[in-house]
N, C-alpha and C positions, 0 to 999 in steps of 0.2 A: 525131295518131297517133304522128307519130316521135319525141315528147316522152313518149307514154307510154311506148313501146318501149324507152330510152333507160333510164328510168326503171324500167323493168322488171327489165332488165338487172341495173344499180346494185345493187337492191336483191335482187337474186337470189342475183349471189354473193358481199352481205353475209349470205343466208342459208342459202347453200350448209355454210357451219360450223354452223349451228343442224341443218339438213336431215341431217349427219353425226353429231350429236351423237344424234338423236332415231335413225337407223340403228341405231348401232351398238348399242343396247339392243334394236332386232329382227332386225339381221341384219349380221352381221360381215362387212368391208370391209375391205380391206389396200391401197387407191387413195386413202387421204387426199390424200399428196404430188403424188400424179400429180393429181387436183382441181385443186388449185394450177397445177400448170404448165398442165393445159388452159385452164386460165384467164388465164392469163399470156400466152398465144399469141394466143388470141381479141382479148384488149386492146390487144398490139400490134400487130392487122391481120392475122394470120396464121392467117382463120377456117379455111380450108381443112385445115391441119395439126390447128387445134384441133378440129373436126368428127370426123378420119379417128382421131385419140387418143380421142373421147371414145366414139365408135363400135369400135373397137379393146376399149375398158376394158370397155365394156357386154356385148362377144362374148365375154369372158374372164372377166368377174366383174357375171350378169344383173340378182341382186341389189343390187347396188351404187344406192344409191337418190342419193346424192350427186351420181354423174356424170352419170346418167340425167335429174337435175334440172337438174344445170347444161346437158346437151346441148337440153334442153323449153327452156331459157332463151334460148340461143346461138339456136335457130330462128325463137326468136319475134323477136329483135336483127335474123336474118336475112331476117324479114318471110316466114320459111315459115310461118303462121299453124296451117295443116290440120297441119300435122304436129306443130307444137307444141302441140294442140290435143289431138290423137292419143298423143302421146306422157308430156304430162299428164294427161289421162284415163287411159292405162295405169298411172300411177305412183298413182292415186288406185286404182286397184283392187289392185296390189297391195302400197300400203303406205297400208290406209285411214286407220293413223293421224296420218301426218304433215299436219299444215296449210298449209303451204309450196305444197303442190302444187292444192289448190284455190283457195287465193287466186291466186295465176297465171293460174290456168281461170278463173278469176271476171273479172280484167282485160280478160281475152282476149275472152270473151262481152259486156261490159260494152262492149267496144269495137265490138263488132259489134252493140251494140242488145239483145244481149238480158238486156235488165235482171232478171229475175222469175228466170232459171237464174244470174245471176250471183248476186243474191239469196242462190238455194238454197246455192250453192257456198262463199262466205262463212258462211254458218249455221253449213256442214258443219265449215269450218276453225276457226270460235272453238268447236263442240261440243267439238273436239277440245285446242285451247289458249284459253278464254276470255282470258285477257290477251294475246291475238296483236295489238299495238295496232295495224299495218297494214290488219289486216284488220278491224279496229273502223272504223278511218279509211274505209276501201273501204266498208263497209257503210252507213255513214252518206254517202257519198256516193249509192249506190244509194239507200238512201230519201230522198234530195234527189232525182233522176232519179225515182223511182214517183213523188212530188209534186207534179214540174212536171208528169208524166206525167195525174194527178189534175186537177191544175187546167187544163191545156187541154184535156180530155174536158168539165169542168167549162164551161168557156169557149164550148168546140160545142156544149153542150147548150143555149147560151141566158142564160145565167151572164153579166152582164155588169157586178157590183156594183163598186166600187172596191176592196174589200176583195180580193176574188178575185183583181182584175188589180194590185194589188201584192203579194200573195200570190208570184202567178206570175212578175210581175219579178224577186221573190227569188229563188227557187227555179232561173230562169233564168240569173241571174251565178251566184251558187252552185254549178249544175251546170255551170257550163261548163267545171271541172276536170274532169281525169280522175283515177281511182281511179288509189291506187298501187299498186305487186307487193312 
């Protein structure tokens, strides 16, 4: 889990610029720089400041979809899951178009099991950007997880061919990655 999380991160405020770029054609932000520096603080250990700055930005500029995302990010690093959870679903209702913010929710649930919403949530972000290759990646790992998922229902039912049980071996290293954000 602290590899996904890690990894979360990473790739969050690699897409914290994409996440700014797809704003600002719906909703005008003058917190670019300030992005940056919350980001800059978090990285060097100083989540406390970068929490109270990104919390600070959001009370001053609500639309601000950038830092909202990078703060859904910071949370999830910070292993607040419920609020990162929370606060990603809020960013998916009020900026249904960005992709960013489901695929995150999609990690998130993927990690906690549930495969079939993480699914949906991935659907929702390549509807949005079909070439989101992350999010192609994450999807294609979910249907590696529905398949091993298939084949050891398969397995309980009585299924005991050799085909099936290297089927599911596969399907089993395969999925033993996790999605990335």
């Amino acid at each position: 889990m602290h590899r996904l999380l890690r990894q979360l991160l990473a790739a969050a405020f690699a897409l914290a610029a994409a996440c700014a770029n797809a704003q600002a054609a719906n909703a005008p932000s003058s917190g670019a720089p300030e992005h940056r520096e919350i980001e800059k603080l978090f990285r060097s250990g100083d989540t406390a400041t970068a929490m109270q700055r990104a919390d600070k930005a959001i009370a001053e500029r609500p639309r601000d979809a950038t830092v909202r995302f990078l703060r859904a990010v910071m949370l999830t690093e910070l292993q607040r899951t419920g609020e990162a959870v929370d606060a990603l679903t809020k960013l998916t209702e009020d900026f249904p178009d960005l992709p960013e913010p489901y695929n995150n929710l999609a990690v998130l649930q993927a990690a906690q099991g549930r495969i079939d919403t993480a699914r949906e949530l991935l659907e929702t972000a390549l509807r949005h950007d079909p070439g989101y290759a992350v999010a192609l990646e994450n999807l294609g790992d979910v249907f590696l997880r529905l398949a091993q998922r298939s084949f050891e229902r398969a397995t309980g039912a009585g299924r005991t061919d050799e085909n099936l049980q290297r089927k599911l071996k596969v399907t089993r290293e395969l999925a033993g990655a996790r999605p990335r954000p």
